[in-house]
C-alpha positions in Angstrom: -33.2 -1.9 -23.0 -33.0 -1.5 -26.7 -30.8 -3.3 -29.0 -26.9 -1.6 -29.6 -28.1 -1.0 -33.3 -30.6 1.5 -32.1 -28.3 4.3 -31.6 -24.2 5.3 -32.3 -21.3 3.8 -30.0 -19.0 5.8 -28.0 -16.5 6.8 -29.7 -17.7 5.1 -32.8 -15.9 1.8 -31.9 -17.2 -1.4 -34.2 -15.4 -3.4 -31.8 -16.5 -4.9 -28.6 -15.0 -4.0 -24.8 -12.7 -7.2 -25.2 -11.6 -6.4 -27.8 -10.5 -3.0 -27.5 -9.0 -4.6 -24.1 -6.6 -7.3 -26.9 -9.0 -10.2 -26.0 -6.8 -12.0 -23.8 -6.2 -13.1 -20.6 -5.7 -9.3 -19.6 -9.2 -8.8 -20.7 -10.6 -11.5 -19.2 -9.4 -10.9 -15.7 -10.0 -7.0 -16.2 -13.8 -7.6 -17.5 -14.1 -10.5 -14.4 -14.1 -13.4 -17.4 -11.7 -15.3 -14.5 -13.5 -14.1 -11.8 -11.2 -16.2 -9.2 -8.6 -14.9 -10.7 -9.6 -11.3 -10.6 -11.0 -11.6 -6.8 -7.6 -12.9 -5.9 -5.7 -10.3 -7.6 -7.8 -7.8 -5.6 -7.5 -9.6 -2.4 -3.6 -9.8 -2.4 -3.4 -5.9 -3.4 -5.5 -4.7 -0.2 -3.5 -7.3 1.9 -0.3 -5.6 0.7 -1.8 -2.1 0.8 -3.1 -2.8 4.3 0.3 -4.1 5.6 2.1 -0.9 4.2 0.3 1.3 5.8 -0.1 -0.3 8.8 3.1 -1.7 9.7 5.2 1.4 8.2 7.0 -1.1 6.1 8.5 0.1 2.7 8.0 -1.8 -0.5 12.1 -2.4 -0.8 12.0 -3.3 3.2 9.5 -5.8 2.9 10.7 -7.1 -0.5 14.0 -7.7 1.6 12.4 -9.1 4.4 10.7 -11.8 2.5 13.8 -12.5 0.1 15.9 -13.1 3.5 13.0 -15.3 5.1 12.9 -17.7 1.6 16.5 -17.7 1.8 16.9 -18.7 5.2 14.2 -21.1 4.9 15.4 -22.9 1.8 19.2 -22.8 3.1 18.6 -24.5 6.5 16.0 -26.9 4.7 19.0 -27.9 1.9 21.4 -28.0 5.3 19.5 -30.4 7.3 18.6 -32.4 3.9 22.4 -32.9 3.5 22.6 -34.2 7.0 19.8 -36.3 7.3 20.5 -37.9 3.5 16.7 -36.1 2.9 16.6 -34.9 -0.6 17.2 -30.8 -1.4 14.1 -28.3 -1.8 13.0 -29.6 -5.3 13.8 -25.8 -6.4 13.1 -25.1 -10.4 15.8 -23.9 -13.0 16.2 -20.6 -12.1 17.7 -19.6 -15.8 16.2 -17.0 -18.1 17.1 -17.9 -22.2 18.6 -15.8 -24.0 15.0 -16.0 -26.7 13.1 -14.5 -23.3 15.4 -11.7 -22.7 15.6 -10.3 -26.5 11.7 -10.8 -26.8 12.0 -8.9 -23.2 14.0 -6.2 -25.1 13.0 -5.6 -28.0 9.5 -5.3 -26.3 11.2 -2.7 -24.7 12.7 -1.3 -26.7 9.6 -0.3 -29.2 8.0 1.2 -25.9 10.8 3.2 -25.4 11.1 4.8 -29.0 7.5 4.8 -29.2 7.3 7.3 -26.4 10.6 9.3 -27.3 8.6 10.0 -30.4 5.7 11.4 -29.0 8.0 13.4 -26.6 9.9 15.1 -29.6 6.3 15.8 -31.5 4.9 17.1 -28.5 8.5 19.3 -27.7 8.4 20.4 -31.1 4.9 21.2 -31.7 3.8 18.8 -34.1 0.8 18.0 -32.1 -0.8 20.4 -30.1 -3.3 18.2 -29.3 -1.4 15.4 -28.0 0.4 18.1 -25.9 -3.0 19.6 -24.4 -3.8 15.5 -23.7 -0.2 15.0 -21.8 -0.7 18.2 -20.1 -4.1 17.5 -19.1 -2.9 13.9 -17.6 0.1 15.1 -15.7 -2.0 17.9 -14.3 -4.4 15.4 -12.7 -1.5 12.8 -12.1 -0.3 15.9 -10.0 -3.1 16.9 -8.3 -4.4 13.2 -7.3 -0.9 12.4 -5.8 -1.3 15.7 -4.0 -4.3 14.1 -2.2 -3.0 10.8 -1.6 0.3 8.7 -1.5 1.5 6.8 -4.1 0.8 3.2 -2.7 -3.1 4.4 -2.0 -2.9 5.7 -5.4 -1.8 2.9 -6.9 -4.2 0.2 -5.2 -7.2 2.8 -6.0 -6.6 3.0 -9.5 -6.0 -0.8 -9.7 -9.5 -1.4 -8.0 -10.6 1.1 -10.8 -9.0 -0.5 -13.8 -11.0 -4.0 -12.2 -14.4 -2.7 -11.9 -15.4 0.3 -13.9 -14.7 -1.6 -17.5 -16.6 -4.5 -15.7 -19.6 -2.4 -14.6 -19.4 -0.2 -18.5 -19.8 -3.9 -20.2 -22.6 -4.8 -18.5 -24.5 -1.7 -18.6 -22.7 -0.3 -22.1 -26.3 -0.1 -23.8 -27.5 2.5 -21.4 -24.7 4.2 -20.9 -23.7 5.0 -24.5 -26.9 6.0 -25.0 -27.8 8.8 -22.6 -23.7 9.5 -23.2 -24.7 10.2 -26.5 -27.5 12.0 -25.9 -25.8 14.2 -23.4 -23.2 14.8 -26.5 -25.4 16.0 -28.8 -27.0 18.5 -26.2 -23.2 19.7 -25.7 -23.3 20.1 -29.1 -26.4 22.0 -29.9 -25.5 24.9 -26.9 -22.4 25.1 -28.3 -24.1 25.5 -32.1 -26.1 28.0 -30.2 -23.6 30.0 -28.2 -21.6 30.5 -31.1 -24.3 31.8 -33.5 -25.8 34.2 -30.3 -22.7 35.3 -28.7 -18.8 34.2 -30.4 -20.9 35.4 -34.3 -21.6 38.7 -32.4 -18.7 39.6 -31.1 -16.6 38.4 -34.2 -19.0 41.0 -35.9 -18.1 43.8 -33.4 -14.5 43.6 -33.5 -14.7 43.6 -37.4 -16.8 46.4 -37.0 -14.1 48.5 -35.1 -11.4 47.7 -37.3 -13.6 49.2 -40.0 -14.4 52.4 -37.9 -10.6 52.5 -36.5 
């Protein structure tokens, strides 16, 4: 395999896969840095996608369901601790501080204006191509969720987001380089379709507006 100096990067990026991914423990468990974490992150997701759709159970059902088991659980166990003189379920401070929940916000926050932006460039044509982008995503958001529900969609693309940028970074050499490739061949039929065919009839309909 030759070296990633021999030829251009997709996209042109300078920066590594990790990178792009913010180099963190995101990236790490997305490119299967913490591979035991990863594994069990997929494990627990087809657990909870196999008991949905094999039990019928909803995601607020079961959410309820296991709230009012821990509940139980830890209300019978402080019961009989207060009976028997056995110490209480050595539960944690269940507090959020008030530096969590404006960092919480305000992260929110920017998000929220961040993508009220985009909606008012894209609803008053400022950016055609970011509306052509947004149209083209919602189109296939539609048509996948068309084919499948939105739990099985959900665990699919998870199981995506897990091991295609896994797979890319291990074979990123290759692929960018036959990706490239195939570019450039795009780019020479286009070079030659316009000059044979768009040049032509671009020169025809000047031609009638002459004659007419």
């Amino acid at each position: 395999m030759g070296s990633s100096a021999d030829y251009e990067r997709l996209f042109n990026r300078q920066r590594t896969l990790h990178e792009i991914l913010g180099g963190g423990l995101v990236a790490d468990v997305i490119l299967w840095r913490q591979k035991n974490l990863t594994l069990g992150i997929l494990l627990v997701t087809l657990s909870a996608w196999v008991v949905f759709e094999k039990s019928g159970y909803t995601l607020l059902s079961l959410v309820s369901s296991v709230l009012l088991l821990l509940m139980s659980i830890l209300f019978l166990w402080a019961k009989s601790a207060a009976i028997l003189n056995r110490p209480a379920p050595p539960l944690p401070q269940l507090q959020l501080s008030e530096e969590m929940v404006n960092e919480m916000a305000a992260s929110i926050r920017s998000r929220v204006n961040a993508l009220l932006s985009v909606s008012q460039d894209i609803s008053l044509g400022k950016d055609s191509r970011l509306f052509f982008k947004v149209a083209a995503y919602l189109l296939l958001i539609y048509f996948a969720g068309g084919l499948t529900d939105f739990l099985t969609l959900s665990y699919t693309s998870l199981v995506m987001v897990l091991t295609i940028p896994a797979l890319y970074e291990r074979c990123e050499d290759y692929v960018d380089k036959h990706i490239m490739m195939g570019y450039r061949k795009l780019l020479q039929l286009y070079v030659k379709f316009d000059e044979e065919y768009l040049n032509r009839f671009q020169n025809w309909v000047l031609e009638k507006k002459k004659l007419s």
